[in-house]
DRENVO-123329 format. One line per field, with one value per residue: residue number from 0; x, z negated, y of N, C-alpha, C, CB in turn. Coordinates in nm, 4 decimals, decimal comma, m for minus. Each point is the difference from the previous one (the first is absolute). Glycine has a CB too. Example, Ala and Ser with C-alpha at 12.3 -4.5 7.8 and 13.67 -1.06 7.14 Angstrom:
<nodes>
num [0/1]
n_c1 [1,3190/0,1542]
n_c3 [m0,7800/0,1966]
n_c2 [m0,5690/0,2223]
ca_c1 [m0,0890/0,0820]
ca_c3 [0,0000/m0,0060]
ca_c2 [0,1190/0,1190]
c_c1 [0,0900/m0,0770]
c_c3 [0,0000/m0,0730]
c_c2 [0,1200/0,1090]
cb_c1 [m0,1892/0,1184]
cb_c3 [m0,1246/0,2145]
cb_c2 [m0,1173/m0,0628]
</nodes>
This chain:
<nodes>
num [0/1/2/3/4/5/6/7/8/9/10/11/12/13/14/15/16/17/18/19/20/21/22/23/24/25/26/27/28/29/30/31/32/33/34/35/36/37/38/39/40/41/42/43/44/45/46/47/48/49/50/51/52/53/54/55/56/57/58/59/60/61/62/63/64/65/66/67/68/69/70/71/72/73/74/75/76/77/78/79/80/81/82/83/84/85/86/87/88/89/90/91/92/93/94/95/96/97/98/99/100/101/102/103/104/105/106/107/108/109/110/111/112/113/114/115/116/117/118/119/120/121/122/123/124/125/126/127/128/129/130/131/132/133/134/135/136/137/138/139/140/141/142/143/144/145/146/147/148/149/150/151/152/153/154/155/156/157/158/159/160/161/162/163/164/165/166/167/168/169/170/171/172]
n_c1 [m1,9692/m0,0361/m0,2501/m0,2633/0,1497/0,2345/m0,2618/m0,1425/0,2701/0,0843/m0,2376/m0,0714/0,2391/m0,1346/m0,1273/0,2986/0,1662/m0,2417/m0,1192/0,1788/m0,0718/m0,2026/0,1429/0,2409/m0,1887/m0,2449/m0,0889/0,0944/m0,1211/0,2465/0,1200/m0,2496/0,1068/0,3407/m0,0675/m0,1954/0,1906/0,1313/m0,2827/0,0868/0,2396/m0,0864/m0,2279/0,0955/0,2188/m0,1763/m0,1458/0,2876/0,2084/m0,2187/0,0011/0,3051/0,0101/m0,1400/0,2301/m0,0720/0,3286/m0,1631/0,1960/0,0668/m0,0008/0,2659/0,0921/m0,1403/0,2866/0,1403/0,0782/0,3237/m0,0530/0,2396/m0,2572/m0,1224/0,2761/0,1683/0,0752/0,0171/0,3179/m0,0322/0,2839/m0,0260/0,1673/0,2325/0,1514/0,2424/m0,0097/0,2078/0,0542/m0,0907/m0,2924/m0,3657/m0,0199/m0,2095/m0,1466/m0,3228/m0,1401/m0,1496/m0,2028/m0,2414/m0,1552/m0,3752/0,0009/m0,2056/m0,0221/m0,0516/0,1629/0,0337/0,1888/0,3062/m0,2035/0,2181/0,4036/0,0753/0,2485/0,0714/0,2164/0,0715/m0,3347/m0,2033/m0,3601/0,1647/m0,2288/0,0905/0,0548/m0,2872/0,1449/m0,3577/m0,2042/0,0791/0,0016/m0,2786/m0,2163/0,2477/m0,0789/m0,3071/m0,0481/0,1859/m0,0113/m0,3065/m0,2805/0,0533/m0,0221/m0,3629/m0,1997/0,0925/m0,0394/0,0136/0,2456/0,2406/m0,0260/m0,3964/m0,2622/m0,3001/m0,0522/m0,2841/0,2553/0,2680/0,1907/m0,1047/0,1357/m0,3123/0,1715/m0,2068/0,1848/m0,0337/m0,2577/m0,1800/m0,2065/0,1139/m0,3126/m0,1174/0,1486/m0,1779/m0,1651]
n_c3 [1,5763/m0,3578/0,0625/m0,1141/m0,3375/m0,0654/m0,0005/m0,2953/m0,1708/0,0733/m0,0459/m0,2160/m0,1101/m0,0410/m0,2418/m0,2365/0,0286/m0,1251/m0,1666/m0,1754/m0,0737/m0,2423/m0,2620/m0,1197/0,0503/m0,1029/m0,2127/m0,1978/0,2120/0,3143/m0,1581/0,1405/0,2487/0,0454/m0,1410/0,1985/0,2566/0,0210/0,0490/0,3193/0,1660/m0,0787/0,1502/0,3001/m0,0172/0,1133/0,2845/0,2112/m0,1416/0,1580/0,1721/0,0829/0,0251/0,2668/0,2530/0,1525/m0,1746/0,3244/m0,1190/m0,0856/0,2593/0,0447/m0,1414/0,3056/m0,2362/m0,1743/0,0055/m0,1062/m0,0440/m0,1426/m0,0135/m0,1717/m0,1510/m0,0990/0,3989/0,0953/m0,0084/0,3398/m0,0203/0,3077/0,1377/m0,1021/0,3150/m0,2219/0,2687/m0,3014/0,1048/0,4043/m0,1938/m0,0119/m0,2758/m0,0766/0,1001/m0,3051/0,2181/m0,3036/0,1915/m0,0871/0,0751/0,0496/m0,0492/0,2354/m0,2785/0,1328/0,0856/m0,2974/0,1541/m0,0964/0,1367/0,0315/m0,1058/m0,1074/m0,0351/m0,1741/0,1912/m0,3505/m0,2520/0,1148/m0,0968/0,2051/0,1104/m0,2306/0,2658/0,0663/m0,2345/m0,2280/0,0486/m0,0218/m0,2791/m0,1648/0,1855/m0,0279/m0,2591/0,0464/0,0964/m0,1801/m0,2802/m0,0617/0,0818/m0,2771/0,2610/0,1718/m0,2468/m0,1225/0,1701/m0,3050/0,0232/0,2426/m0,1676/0,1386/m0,0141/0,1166/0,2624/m0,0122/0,0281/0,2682/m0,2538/0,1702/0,0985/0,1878/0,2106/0,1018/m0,0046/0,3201/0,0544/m0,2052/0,1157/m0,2014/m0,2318/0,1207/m0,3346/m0,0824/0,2447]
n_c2 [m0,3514/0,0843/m0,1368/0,2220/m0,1146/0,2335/0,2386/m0,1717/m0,0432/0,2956/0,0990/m0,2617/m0,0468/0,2857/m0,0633/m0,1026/0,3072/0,2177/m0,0987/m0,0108/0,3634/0,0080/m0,2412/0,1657/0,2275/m0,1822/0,1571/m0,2917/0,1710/m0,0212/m0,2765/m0,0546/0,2045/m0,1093/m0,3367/0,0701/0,1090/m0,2686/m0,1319/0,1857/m0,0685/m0,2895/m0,0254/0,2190/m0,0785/m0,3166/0,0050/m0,0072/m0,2461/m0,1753/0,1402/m0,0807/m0,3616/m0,0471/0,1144/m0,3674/0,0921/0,0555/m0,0941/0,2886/0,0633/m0,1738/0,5084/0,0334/m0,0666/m0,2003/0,2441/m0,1592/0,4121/0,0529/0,1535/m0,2582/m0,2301/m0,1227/0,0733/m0,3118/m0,0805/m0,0661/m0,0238/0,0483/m0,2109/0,2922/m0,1538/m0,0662/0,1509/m0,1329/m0,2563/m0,0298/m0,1681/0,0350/0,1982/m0,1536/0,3848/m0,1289/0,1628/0,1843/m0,1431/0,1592/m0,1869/0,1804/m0,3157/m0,0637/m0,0920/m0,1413/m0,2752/m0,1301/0,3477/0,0839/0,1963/0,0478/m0,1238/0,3180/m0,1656/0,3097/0,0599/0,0780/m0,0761/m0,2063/m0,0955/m0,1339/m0,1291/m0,2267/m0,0735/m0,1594/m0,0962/0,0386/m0,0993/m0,2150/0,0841/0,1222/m0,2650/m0,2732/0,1958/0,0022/m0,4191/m0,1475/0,1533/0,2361/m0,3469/0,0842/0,3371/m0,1579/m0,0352/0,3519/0,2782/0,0005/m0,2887/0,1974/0,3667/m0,1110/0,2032/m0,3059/0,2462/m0,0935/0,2118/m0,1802/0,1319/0,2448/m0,2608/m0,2021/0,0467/m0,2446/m0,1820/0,1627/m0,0164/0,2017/m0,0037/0,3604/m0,2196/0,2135/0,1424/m0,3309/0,1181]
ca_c1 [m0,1093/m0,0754/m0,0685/m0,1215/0,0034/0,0854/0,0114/m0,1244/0,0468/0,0545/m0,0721/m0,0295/0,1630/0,0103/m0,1541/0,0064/0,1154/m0,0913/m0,0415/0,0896/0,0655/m0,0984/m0,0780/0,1053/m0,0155/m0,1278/m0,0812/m0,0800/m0,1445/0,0182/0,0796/m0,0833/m0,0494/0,1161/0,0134/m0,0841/0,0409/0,1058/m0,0549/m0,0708/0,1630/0,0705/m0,0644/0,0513/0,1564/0,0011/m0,1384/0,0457/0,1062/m0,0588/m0,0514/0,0969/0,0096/m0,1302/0,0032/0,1074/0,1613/0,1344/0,1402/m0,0086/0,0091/0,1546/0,0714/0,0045/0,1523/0,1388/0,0958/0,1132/0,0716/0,0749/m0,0977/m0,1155/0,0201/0,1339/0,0383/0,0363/0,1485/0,0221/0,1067/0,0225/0,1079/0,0098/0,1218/0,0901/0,1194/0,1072/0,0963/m0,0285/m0,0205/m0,1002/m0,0183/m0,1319/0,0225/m0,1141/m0,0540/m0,1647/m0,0782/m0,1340/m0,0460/m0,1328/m0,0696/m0,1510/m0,1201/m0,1011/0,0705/0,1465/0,0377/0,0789/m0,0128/0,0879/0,1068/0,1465/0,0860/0,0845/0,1461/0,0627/m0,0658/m0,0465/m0,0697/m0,0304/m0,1095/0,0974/0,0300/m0,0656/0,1499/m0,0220/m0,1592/0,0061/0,0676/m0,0448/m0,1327/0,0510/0,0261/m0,1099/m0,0747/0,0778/0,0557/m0,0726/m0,1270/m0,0811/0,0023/m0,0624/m0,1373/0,0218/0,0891/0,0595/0,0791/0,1158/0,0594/0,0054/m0,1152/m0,1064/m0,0994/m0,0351/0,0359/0,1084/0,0800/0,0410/0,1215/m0,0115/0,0383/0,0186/0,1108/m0,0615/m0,0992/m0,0966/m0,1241/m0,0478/m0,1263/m0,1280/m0,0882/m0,1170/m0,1062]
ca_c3 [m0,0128/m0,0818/0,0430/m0,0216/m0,1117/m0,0828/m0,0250/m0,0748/m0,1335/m0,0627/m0,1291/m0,0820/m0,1075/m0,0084/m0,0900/m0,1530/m0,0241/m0,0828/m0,0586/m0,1063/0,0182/m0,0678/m0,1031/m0,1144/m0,0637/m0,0492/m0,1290/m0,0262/0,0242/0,1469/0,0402/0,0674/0,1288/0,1070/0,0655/0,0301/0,1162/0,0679/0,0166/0,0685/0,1009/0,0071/0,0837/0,1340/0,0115/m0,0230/0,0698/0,1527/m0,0108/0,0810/0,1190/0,0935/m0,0199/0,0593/0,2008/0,0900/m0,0121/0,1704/m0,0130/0,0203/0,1493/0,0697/0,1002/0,1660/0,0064/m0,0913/0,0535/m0,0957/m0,0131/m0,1098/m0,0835/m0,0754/m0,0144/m0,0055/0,0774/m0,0132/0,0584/0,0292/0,0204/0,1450/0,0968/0,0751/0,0696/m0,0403/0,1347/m0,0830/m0,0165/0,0814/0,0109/m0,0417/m0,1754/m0,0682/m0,0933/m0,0326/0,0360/m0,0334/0,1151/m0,0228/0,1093/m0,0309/0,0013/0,0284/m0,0696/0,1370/0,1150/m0,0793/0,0908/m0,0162/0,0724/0,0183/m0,0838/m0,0025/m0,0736/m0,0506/0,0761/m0,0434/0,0146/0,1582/0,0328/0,0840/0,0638/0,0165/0,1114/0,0040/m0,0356/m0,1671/m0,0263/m0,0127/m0,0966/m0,1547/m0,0700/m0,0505/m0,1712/m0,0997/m0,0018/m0,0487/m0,1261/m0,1728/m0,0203/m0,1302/m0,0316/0,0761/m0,1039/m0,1129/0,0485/m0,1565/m0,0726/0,0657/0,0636/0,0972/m0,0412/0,0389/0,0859/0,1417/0,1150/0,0361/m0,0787/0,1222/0,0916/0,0858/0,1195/0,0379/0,0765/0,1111/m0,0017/m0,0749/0,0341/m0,0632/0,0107/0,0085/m0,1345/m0,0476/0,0101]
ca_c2 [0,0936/m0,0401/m0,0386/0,0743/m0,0976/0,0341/0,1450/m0,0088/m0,0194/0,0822/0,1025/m0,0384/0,0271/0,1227/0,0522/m0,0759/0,0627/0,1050/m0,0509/m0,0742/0,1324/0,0781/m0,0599/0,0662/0,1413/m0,0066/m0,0085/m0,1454/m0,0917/m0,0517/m0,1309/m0,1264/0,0120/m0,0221/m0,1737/m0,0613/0,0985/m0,1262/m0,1797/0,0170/0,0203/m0,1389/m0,1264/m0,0023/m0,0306/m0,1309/0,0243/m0,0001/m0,0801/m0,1432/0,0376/0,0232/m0,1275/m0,0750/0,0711/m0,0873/0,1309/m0,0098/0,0278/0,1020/0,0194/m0,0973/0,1141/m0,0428/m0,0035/0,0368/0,1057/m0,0103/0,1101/0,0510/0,1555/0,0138/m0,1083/m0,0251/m0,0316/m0,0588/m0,0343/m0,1957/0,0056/m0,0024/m0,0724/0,1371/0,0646/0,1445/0,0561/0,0287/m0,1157/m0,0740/m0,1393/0,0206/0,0189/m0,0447/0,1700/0,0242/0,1189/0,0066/0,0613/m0,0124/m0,0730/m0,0381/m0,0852/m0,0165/m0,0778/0,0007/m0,0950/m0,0762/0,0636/0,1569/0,0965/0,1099/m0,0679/0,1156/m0,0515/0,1074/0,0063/0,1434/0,1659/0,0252/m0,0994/m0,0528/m0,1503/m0,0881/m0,0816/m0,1115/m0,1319/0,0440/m0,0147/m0,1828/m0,0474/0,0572/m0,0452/m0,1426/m0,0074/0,0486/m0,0935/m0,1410/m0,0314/0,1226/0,0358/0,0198/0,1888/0,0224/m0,0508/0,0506/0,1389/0,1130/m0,0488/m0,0193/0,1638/0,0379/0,0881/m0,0641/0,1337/m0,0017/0,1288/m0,0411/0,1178/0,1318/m0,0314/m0,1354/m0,0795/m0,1155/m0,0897/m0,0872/m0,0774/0,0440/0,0738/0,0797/0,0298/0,1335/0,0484/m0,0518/0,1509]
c_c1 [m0,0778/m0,1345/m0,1138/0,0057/0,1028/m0,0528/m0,0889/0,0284/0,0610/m0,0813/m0,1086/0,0994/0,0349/m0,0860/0,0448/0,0912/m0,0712/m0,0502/0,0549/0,0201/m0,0981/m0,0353/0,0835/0,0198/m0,1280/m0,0166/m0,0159/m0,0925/0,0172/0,0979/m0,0739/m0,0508/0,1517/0,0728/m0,0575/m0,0036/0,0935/m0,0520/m0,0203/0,0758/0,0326/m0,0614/m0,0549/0,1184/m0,0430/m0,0664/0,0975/0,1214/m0,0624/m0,0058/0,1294/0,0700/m0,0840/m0,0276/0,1311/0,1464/0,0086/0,0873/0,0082/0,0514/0,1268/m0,0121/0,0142/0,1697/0,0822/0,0892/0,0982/0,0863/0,0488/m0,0547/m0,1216/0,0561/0,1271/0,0178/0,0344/0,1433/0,0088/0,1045/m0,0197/0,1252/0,0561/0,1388/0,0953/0,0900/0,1244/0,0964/m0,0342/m0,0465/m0,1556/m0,0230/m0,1194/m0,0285/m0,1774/m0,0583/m0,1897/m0,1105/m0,1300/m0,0730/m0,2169/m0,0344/m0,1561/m0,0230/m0,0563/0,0742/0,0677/0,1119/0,0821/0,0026/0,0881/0,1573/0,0990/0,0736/0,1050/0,1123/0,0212/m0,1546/m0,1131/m0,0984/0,0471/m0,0713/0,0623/m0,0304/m0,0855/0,0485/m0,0588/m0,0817/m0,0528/0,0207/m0,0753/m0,1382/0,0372/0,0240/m0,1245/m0,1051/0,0413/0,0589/m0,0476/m0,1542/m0,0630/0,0070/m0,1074/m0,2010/0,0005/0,0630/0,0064/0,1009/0,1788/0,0203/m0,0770/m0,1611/m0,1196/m0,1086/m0,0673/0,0329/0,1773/0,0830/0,0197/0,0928/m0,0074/0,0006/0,0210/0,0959/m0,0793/m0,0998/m0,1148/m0,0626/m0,0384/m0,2173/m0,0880/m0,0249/m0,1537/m0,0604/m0,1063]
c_c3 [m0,1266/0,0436/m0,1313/m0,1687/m0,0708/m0,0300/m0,1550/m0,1169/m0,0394/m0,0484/m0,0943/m0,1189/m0,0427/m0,1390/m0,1558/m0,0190/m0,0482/m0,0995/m0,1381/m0,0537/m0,1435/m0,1272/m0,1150/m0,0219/m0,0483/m0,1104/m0,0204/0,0570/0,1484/0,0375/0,0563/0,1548/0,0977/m0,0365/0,0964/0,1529/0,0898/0,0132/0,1720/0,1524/m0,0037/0,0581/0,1637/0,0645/0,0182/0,0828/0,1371/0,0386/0,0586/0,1240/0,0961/0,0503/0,1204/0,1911/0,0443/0,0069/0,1348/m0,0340/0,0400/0,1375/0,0438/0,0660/0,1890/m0,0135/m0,1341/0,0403/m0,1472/0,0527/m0,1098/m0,0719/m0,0656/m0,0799/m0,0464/0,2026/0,0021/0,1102/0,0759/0,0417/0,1422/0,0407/0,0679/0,1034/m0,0707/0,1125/m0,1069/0,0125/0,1178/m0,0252/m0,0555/m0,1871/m0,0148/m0,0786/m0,0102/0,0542/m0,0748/0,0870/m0,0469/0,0736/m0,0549/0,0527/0,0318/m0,0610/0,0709/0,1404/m0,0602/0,1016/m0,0074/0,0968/0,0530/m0,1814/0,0189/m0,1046/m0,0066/0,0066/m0,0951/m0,0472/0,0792/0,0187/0,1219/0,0300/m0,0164/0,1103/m0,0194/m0,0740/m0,2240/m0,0837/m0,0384/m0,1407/m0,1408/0,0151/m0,0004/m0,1570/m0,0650/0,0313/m0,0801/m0,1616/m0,1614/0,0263/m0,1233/0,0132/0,1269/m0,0840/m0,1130/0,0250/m0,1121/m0,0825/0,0833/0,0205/0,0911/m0,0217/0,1355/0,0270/0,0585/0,0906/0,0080/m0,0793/0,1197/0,0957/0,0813/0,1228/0,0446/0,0511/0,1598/0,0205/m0,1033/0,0472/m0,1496/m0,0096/0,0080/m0,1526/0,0417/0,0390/m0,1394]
c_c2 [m0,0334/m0,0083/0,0908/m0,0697/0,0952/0,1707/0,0095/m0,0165/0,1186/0,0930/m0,0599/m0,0476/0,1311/0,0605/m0,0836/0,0935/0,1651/m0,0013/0,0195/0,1602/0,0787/m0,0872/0,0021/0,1085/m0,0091/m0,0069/m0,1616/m0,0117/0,0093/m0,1042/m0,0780/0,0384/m0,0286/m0,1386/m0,0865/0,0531/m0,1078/m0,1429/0,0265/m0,0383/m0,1063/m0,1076/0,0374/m0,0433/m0,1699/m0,0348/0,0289/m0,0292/m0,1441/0,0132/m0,0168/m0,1480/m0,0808/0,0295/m0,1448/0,1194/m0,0749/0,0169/0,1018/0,0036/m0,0184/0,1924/m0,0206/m0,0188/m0,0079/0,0687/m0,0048/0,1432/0,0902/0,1376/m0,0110/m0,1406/m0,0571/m0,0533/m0,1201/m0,0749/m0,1425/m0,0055/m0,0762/m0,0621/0,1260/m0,0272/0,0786/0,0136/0,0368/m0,1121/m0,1474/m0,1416/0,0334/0,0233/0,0196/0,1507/0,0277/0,1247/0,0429/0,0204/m0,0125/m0,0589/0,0233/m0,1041/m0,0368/m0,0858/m0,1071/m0,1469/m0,0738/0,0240/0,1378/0,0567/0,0808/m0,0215/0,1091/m0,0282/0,1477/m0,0015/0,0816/0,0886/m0,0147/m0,0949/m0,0526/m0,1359/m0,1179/m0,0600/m0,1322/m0,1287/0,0060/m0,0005/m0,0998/m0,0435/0,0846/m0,0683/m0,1341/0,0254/0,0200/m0,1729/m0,1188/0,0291/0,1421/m0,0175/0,0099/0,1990/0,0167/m0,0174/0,0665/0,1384/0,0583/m0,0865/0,0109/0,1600/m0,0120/0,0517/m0,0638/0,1308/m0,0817/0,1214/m0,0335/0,1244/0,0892/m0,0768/m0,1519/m0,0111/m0,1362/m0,0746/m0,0303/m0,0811/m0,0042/0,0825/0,1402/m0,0226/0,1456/m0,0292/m0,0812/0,0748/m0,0416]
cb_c1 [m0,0138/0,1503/0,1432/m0,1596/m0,0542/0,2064/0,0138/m0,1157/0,0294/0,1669/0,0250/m0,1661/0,1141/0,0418/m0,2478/m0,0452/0,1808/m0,0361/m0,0606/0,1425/0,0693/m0,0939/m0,1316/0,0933/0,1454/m0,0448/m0,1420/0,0470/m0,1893/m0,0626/0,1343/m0,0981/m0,2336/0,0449/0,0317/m0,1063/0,0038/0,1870/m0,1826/m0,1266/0,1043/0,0920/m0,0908/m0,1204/0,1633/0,0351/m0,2212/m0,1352/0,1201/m0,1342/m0,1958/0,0347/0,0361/m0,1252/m0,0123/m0,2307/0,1758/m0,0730/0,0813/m0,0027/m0,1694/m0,0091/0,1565/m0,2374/m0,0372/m0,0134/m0,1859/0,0081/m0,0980/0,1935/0,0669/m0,2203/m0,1600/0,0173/0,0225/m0,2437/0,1041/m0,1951/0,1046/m0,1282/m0,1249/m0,1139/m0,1360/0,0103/m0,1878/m0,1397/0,0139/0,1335/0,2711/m0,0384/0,1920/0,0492/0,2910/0,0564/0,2008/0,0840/0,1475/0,0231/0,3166/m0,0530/0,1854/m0,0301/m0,0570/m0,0540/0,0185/m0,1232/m0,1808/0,1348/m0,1473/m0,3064/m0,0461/m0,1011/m0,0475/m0,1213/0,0107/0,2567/0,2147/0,2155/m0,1728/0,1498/m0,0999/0,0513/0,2439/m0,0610/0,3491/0,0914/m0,0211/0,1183/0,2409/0,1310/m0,1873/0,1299/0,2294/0,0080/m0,0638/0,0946/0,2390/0,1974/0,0005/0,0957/0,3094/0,2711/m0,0052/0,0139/m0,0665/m0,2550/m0,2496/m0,0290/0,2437/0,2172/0,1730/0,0670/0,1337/m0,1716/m0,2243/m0,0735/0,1382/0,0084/0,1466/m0,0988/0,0636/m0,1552/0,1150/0,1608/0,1671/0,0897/m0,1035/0,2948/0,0561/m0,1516/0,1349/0,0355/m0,0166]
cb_c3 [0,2516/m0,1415/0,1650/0,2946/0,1059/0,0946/0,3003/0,1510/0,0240/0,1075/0,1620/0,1670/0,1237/0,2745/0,2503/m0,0137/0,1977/0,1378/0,1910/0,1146/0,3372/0,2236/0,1469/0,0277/0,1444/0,1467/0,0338/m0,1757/m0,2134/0,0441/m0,1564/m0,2563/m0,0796/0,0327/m0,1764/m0,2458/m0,1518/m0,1082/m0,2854/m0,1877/m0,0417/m0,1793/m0,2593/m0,0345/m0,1841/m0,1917/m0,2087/0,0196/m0,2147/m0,1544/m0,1039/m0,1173/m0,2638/m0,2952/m0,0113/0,1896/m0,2915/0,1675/0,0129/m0,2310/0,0021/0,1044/m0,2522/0,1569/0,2049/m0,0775/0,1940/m0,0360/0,1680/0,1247/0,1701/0,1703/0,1369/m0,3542/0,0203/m0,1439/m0,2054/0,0708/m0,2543/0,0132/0,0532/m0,2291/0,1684/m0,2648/0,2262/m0,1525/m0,2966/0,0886/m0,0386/0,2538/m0,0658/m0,0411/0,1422/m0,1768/0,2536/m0,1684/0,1897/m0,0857/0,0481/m0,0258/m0,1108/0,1834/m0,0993/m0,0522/0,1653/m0,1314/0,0626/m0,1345/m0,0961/0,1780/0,0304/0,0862/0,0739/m0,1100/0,2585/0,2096/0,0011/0,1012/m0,1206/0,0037/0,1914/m0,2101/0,0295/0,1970/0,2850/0,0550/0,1323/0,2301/0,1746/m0,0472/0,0745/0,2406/0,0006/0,0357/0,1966/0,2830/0,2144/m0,0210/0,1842/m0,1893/m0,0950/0,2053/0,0620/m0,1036/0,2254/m0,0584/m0,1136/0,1160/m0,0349/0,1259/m0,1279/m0,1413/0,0584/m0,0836/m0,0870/0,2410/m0,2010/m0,1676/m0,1822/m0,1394/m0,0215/m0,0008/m0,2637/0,0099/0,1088/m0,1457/0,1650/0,0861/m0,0982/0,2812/m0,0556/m0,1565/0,3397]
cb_c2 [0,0297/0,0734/m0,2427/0,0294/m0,2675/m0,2034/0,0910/m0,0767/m0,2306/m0,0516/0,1927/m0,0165/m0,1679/m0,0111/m0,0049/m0,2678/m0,1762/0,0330/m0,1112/m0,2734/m0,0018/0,1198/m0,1397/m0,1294/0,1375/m0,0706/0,2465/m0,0238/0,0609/0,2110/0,0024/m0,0758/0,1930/0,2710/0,0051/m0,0424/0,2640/0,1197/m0,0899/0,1616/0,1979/0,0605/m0,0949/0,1386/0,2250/m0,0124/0,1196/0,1426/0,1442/m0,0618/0,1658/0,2509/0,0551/0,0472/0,4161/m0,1612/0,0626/0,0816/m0,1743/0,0653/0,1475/m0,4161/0,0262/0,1691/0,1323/m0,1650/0,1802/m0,3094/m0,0344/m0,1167/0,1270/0,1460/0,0211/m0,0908/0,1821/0,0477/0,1374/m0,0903/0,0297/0,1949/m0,2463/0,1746/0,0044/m0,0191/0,1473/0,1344/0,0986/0,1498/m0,1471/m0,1279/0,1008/m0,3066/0,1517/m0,1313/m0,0619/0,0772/m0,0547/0,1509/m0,2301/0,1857/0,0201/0,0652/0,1933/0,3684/0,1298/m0,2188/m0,1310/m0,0430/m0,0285/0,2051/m0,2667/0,1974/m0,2985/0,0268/m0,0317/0,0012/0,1376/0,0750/0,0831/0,1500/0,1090/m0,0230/0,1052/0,1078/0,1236/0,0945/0,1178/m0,0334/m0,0594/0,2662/0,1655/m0,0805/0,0992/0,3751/0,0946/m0,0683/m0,1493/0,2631/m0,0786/m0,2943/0,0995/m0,0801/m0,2220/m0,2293/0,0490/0,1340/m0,1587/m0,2635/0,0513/m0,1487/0,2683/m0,2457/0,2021/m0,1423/0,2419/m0,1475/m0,1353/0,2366/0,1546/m0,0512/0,1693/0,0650/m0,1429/0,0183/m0,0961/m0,0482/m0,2899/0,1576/m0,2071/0,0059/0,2946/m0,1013/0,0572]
</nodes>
């Protein structure tokens, strides 16, 4: 969120950039005034560059969620333990899926995994195993969702459906 300050600089940056504008079209004898115009801008600008320095900073606000989806996002691939009936044994087969990340609980919510095309809910076996991945071996995309394709909300996406045992929070009143 910007803040009341950044806003304060930006237009006063706005104003030197004018200023500056009008002082290279300007007559000789109104040059002193539209320098005296930009001093003026500059030493605010400078003024609510300290000032800003001297506030206490909170950290920015941590999203409620991460979400890894291929329509706004990128999705994310994992590789799974599948059953083949073809050749009757177990195989190691990547699948792309989406999911949302509670923040809040450190707590994958919900998890679909893409058949052909076909979302579907994943299985408990599946759930286990990707958030073991996102907690143990990717928590930096959890701590970084845009550097990884993934996108940092506080609203749930349309196609969210809880896992078992999630509670769905209530909207903020």
């Amino acid at each position: 969120m910007t803040s009341i300050i950044e806003c304060d600089v930006e237009f006063y940056e706005g104003q030197i950039e004018e200023e500056t504008a009008r002082l290279a079209r300007c007559t000789p004898d109104k040059e002193d005034w539209y320098k005296a115009r930009i001093e003026a801008c500059q030493a605010v600008v400078a003024a609510l560059k300290e000032y800003a320095i001297l506030l206490p900073h909170e950290p920015e606000a941590r999203p409620r969620y991460v979400i890894a989806d291929p329509a706004i996002g990128k999705g994310w691939p994992h590789i799974f333990s599948e059953y083949d009936r073809h050749n009757g044994r177990q195989v190691e087969r990547e699948r792309m899926t989406r999911f949302v990340f509670d923040t809040l609980e450190n707590k994958l919510i919900n998890l679909d995994v893409d058949f052909g095309g076909n979302w579907s809910l994943a299985e408990d076996d599946e759930i286990q195993d990707v958030a073991d991945s996102l907690l143990n071996a990717n928590n930096e995309a959890l701590e970084n969702p845009a550097a990884h394709g993934l996108v940092g909300s506080n609203e749930l996406p349309a196609w969210f459906t809880p896992i078992k045992g999630y509670e769905t929070p209530s909207p903020a009143m």
